[in-house]
Wavefront OBJ file of the C-alpha trace (Angstrom):
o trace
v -9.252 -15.339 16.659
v -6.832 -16.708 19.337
v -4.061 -15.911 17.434
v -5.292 -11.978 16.943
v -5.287 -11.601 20.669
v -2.173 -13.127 21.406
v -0.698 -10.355 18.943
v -2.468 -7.896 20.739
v -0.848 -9.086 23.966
v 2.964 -8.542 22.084
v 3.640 -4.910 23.425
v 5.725 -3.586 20.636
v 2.726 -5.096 17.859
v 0.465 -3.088 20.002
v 2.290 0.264 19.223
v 3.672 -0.528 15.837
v -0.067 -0.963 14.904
v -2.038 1.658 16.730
v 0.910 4.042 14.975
v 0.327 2.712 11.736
v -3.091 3.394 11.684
v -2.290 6.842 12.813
v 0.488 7.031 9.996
v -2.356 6.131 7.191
v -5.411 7.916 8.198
v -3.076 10.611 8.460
v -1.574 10.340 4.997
v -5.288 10.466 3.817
v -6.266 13.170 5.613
v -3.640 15.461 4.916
v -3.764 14.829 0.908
v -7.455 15.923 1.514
v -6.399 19.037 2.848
v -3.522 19.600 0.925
v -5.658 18.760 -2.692
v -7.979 21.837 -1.391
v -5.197 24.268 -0.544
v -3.597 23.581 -3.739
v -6.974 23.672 -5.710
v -7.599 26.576 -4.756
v -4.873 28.149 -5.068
v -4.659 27.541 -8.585
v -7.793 25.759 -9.868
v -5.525 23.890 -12.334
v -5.421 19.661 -12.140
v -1.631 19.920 -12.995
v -1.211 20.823 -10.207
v -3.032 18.531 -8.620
v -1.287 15.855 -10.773
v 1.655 17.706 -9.233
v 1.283 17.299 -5.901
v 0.448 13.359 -6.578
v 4.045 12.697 -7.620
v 5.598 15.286 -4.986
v 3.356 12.279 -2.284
v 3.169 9.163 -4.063
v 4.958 8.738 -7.021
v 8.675 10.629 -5.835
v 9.006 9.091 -2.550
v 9.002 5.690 -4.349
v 11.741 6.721 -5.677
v 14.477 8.383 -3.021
v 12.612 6.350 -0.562
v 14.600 3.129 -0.752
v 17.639 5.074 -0.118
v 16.562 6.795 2.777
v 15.637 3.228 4.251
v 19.234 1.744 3.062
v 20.815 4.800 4.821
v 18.966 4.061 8.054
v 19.662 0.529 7.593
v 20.338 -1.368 11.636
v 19.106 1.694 13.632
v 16.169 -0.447 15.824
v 12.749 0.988 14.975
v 12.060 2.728 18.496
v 14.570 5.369 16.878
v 13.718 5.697 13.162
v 10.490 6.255 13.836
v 9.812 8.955 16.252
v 11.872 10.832 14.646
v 9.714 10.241 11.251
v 6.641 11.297 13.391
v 8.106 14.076 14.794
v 9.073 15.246 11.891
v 5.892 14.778 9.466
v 4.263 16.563 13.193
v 6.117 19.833 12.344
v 5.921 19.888 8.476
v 2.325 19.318 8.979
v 2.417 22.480 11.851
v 4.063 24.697 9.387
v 2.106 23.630 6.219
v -1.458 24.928 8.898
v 0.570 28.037 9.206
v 1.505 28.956 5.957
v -1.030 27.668 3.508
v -3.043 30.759 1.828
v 0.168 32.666 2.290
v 2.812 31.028 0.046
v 3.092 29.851 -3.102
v 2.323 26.162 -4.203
v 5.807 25.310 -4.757
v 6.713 25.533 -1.564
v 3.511 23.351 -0.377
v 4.207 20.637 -2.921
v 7.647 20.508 -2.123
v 7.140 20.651 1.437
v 4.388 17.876 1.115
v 7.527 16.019 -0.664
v 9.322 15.571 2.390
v 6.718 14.600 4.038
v 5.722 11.719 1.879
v 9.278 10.424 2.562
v 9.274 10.367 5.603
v 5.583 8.775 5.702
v 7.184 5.872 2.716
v 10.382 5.555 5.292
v 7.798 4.849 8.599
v 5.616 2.188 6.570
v 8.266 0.436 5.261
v 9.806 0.495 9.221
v 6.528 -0.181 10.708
v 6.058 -3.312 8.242
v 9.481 -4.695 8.750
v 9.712 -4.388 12.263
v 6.199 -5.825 12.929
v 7.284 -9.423 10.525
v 10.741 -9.524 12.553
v 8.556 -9.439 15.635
v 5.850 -11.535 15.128
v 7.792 -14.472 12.785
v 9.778 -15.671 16.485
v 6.315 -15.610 17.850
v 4.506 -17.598 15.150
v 2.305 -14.890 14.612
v 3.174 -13.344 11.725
v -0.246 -13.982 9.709
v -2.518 -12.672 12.216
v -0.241 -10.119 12.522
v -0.276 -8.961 8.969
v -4.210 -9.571 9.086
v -4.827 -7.062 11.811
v -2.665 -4.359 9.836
v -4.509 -5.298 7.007
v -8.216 -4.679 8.794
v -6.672 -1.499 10.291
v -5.302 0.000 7.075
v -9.383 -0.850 5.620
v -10.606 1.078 8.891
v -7.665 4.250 8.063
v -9.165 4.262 4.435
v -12.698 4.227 5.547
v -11.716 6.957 8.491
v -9.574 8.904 6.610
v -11.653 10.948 4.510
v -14.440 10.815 6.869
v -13.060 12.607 9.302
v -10.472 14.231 6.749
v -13.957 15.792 4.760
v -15.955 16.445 8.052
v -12.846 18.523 9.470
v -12.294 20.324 6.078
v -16.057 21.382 5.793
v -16.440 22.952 9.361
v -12.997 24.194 9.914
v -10.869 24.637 6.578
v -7.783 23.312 5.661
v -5.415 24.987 8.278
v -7.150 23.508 11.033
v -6.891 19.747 9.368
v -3.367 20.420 8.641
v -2.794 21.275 12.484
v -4.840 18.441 13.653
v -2.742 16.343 11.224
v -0.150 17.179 12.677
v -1.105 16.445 16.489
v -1.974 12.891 15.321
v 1.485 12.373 14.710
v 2.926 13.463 17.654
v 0.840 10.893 19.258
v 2.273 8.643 17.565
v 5.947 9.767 17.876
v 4.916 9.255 21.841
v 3.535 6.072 21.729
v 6.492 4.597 19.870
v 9.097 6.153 21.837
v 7.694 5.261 25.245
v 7.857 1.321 24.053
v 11.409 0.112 25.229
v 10.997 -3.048 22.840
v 11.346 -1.218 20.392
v 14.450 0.207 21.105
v 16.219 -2.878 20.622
v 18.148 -3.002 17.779
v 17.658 -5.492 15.145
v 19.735 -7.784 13.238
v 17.816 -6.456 9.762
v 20.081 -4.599 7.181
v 23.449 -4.941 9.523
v 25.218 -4.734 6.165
v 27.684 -1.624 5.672
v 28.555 0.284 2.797
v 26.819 3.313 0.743
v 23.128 3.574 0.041
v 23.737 2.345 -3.411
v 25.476 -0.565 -2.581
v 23.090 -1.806 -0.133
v 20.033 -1.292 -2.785
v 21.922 -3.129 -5.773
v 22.533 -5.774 -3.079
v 18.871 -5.755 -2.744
v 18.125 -6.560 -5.607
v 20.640 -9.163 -6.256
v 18.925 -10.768 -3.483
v 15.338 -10.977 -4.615
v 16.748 -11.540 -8.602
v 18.077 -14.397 -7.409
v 14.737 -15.504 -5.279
v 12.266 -16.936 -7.703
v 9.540 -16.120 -5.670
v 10.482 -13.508 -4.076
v 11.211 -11.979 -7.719
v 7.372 -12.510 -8.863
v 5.846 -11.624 -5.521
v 7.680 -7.835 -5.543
v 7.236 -7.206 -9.388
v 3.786 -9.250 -10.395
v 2.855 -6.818 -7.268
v 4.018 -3.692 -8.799
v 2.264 -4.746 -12.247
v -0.747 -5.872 -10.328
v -0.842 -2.257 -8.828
v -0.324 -0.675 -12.229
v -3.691 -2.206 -13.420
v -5.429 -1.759 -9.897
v -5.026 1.925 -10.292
v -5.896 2.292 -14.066
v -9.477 3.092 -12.827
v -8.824 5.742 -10.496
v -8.959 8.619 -12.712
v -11.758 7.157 -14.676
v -14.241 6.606 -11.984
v -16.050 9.449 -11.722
v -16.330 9.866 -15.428
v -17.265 6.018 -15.745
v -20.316 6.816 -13.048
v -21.603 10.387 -14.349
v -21.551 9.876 -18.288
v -21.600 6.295 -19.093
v -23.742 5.308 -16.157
v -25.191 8.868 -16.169
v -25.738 8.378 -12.347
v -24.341 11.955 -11.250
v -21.931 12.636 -8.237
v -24.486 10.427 -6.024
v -23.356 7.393 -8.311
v -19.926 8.189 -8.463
v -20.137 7.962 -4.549
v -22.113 4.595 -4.347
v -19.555 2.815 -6.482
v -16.761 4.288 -4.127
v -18.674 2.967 -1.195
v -19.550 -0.215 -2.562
v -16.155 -0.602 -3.181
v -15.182 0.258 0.441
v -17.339 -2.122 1.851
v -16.389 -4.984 0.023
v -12.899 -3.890 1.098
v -14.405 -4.124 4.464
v -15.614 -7.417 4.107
v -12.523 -8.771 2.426
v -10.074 -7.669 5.353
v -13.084 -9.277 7.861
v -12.474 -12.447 5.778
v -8.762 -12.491 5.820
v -8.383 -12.050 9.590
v -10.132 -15.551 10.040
v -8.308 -17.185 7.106
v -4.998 -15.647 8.208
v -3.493 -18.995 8.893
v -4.594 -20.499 5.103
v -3.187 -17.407 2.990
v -0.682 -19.162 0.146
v 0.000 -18.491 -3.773
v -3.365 -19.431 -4.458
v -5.098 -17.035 -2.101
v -3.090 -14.349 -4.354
v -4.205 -15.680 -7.225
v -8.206 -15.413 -6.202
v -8.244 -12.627 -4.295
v -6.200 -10.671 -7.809
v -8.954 -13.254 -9.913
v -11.852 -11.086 -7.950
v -10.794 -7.401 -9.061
v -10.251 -8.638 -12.742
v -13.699 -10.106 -12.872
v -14.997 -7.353 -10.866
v -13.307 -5.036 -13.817
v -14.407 -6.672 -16.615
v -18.200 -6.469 -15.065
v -18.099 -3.144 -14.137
v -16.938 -2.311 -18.137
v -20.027 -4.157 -19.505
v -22.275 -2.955 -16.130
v -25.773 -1.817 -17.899
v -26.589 0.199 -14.630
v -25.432 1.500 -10.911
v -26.738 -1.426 -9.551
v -24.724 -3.734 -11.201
v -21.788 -1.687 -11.016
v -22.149 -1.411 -7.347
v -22.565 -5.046 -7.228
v -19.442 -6.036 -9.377
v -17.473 -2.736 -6.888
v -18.442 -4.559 -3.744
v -16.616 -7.428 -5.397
v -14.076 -5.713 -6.261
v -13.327 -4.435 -3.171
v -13.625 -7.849 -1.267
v -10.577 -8.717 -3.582
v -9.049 -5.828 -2.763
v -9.290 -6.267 1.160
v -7.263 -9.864 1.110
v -4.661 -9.430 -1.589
v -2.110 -6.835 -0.680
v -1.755 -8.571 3.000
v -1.397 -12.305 1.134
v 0.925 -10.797 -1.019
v 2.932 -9.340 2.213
v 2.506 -12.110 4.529
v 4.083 -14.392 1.637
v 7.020 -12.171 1.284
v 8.111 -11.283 4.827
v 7.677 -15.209 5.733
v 10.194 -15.956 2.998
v 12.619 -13.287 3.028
v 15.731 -13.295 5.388
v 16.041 -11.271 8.070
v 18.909 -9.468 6.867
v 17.441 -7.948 3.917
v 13.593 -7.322 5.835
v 13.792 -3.485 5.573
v 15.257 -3.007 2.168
v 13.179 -5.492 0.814
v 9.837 -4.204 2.523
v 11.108 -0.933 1.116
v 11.441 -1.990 -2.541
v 7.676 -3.429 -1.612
v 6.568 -0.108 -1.161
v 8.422 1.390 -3.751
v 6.680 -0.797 -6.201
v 3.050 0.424 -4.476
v 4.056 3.785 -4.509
v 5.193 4.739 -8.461
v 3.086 1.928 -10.095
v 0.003 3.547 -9.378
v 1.329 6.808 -10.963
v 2.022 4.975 -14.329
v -1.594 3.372 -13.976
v -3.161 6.817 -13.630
v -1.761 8.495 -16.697
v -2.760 5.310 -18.650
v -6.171 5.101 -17.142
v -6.783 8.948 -17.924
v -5.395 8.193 -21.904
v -7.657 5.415 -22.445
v -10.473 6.990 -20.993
v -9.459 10.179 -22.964
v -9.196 8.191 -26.509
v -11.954 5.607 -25.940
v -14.004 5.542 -23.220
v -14.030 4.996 -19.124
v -15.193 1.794 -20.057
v -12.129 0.826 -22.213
v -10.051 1.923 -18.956
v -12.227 -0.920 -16.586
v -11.705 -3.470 -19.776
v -7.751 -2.924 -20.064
v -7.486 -3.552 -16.300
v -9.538 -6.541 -16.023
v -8.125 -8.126 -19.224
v -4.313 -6.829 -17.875
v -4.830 -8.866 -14.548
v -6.117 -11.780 -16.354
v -2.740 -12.309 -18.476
v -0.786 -11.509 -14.826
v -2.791 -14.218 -13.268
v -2.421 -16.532 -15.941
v 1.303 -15.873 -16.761
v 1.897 -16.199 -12.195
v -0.224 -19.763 -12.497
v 1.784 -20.920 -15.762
v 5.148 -20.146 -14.230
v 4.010 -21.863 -10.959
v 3.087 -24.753 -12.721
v 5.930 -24.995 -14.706
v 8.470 -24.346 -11.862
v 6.557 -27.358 -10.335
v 7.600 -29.648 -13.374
v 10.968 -28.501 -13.450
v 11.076 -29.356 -9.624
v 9.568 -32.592 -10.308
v 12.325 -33.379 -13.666
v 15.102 -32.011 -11.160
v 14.009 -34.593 -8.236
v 13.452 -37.830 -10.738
v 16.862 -37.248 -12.011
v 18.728 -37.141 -8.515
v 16.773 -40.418 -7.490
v 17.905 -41.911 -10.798
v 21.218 -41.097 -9.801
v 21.179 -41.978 -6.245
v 19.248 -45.398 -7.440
v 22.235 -46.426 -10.094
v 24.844 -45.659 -7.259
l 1 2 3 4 5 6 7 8 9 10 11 12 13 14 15 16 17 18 19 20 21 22 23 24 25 26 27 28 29 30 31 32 33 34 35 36 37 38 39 40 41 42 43 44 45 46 47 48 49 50 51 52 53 54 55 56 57 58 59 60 61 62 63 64 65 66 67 68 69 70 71 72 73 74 75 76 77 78 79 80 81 82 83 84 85 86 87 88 89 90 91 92 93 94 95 96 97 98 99 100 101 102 103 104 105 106 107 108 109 110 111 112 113 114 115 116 117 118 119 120 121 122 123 124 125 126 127 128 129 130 131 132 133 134 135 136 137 138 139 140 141 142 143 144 145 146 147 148 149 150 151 152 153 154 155 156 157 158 159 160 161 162 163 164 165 166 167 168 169 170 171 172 173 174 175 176 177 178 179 180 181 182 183 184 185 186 187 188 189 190 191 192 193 194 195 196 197 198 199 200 201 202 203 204 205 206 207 208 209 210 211 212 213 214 215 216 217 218 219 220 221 222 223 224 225 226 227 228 229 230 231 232 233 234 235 236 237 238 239 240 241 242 243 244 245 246 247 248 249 250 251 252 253 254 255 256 257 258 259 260 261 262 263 264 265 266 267 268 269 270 271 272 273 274 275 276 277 278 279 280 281 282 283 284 285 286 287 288 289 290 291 292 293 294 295 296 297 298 299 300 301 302 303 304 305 306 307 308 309 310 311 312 313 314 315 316 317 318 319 320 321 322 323 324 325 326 327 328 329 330 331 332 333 334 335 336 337 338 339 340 341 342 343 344 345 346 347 348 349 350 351 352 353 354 355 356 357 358 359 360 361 362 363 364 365 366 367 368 369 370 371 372 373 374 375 376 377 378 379 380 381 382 383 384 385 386 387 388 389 390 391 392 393 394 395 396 397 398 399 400 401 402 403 404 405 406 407 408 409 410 411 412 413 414 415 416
């Protein structure tokens, strides 16, 4: 816990966090009140489905551009102007909801998942390049980690308690003033202002990103880190459509179960971020590999669960899982990465979290559609298994070729 406080003593950690939080309970809060405008609007789950990809799914897209494009600006810069920003569209979204068409909304709620993709990826670069010089970097990434469990938590809390008393405009206003706090608190941190030696390459957007990727290609680790993330996601999120089905008609357990098993899972994610704030210092590969290990299971028992109870149980899980792997998977890319490529890579980190949930959805909502919600629960669990046991077979074999590599070169250095 020493460690946690001395990041709490770094100025520009202090902001950079307190923002992020701000940044995520807000992205929560205003899909809640955007998924009501547009509901009702139209009553129709395309477009619903529509304004998922116009918040999640797009901005994984353009969103590594953006990021190449604002490449060495420092931080302090990119992202009050992000806050500010999201501040207004949120303003005007209060203003005009219930008086234009949905088009306009979802495209308007476009830009503004952009600009919220372009501020995480900042926040999360900036916050490794100034923790690593500290040695702080894990408890860093552990407190963002508890803080994006508490935004989750928050989020619709106050997101669904806001909606209920004063409807959607009012949310999307108070949305909005949350991020000109944060705009505020950014700007008024000089640190932050400095600029940094991440992404001081020139050249086009395009260039920058292919160099990107030449980079982590040629990064063994780096390579199954970023992509066995984005498959990981893929499978994380096969369930999210499927839920509610899985906890009214094949546990027949109503809207109260579907709730329990979303709360179950919430606490366990809870717990799990608890957990990885005192085993900061010990996260590694195989930390991944459990912490991945713990959904599958908890899959693969919710699919055969005989009753809430044990689905709850299995959720809780679940969710501990949940709570330590995305910040072991983080901490063990920003501590090997260079400097140089921080942003774009933390981007294409992003990127991966942002569409591979999309493609988990639609096959979640097929398999649920041809089979069963349980079929959905089975193909994630059994999906995460092979991941984990294709990551644990490379690692090992990597190790032998190491091993082959190093016996040689003494047998060569020995008969000189």
């Amino acid at each position: 816990m020493a460690g946690m406080r001395a990041t709490w003593r770094v100025p520009e950690f202090r902001a950079l966090l307190i923002s992020y939080v701000i940044n995520r309970a807000g992205d929560v809060f205003g899909a809640l009140a955007l998924a009501v405008v547009v509901l009702g609007a139209t009553r129709s789950a395309i477009a619903i489905a529509a304004l998922f990809l116009a918040t999640q799914f797009l901005p994984g897209l353009v969103g590594p551009f953006l990021i190449a494009r604002a490449g060495a600006r420092p931080a302090g810069r990119i992202l009050p102007v992000c806050y500010l920003a999201e501040a207004c569209l949120f303003l005007v979204l209060a203003a005009v909801c219930g008086h234009v068409g949905v088009a306009l909304i979802v495209t308007l709620a476009f830009v503004d998942g952009t600009l919220a993709f372009a501020a995480r990826s900042v926040t999360r670069a900036t916050t490794a390049s100034t923790l690593i010089p500290r040695k702080l970097m894990p408890e860093g990434k552990a407190a963002f980690n508890l803080a994006l469990a508490a935004a989750t938590v928050a989020g619709p809390a106050l997101g669904g308690a806001v909606l209920a008393l004063l409807g959607p405009a009012a949310a999307l206003a108070a949305d909005g003033g949350s991020f000109l706090v944060a705009a505020i608190l950014i700007a008024w941190t000089p640190g932050l202002r400095t600029r940094s030696e991440s992404d001081s390459s020139r050249g086009s957007s395009s260039r920058q990103l292919r160099a990107s990727w030449r980079y982590v290609a040629g990064h063994a680790t780096l390579r199954v880190l970023i992509f066995g993330e984005g498959i990981a996601f893929m499978f994380f999120y096969l369930v999210v459509p499927v839920t509610v089905v899985y906890a009214t008609r094949s546990l027949h357990a109503g809207p109260a179960g579907y709730a329990a098993v979303l709360a179950s899972w919430g606490a366990g994610a809870v717990i799990g971020s608890s957990m990885h704030v005192r085993l900061a210092r010990r996260v590694g590969h195989a930390t991944i590999l459990i912490s991945t290990a713990a959904v599958a299971v908890a899959y693969l028992g919710t699919a055969l669960a005989p009753s809430l109870l044990v689905a709850c149980a299995w959720s809780l899980l679940g969710g501990i899982g949940n709570g330590t792997q995305w910040a072991s998977v983080e901490t063990a890319v920003h501590q090997l990465v260079d400097e140089r490529f921080r942003l774009r890579v933390a981007a294409m980190l992003e990127s991966m979290a942002a569409m591979a949930p999309g493609v988990g959805i639609v096959l979640g909502g097929a398999l649920s559609a041809l089979f069963s919600p349980r079929a959905a629960y089975l193909a994630a669990g059994l999906g995460l298994v092979v991941l984990i046991t294709a990551a644990a077979l490379g690692r090992v074999l990597r190790r032998v070729d190491l091993d082959r590599v190093a016996r040689i070169e003494h047998g060569h250095a020995a008969a000189g």
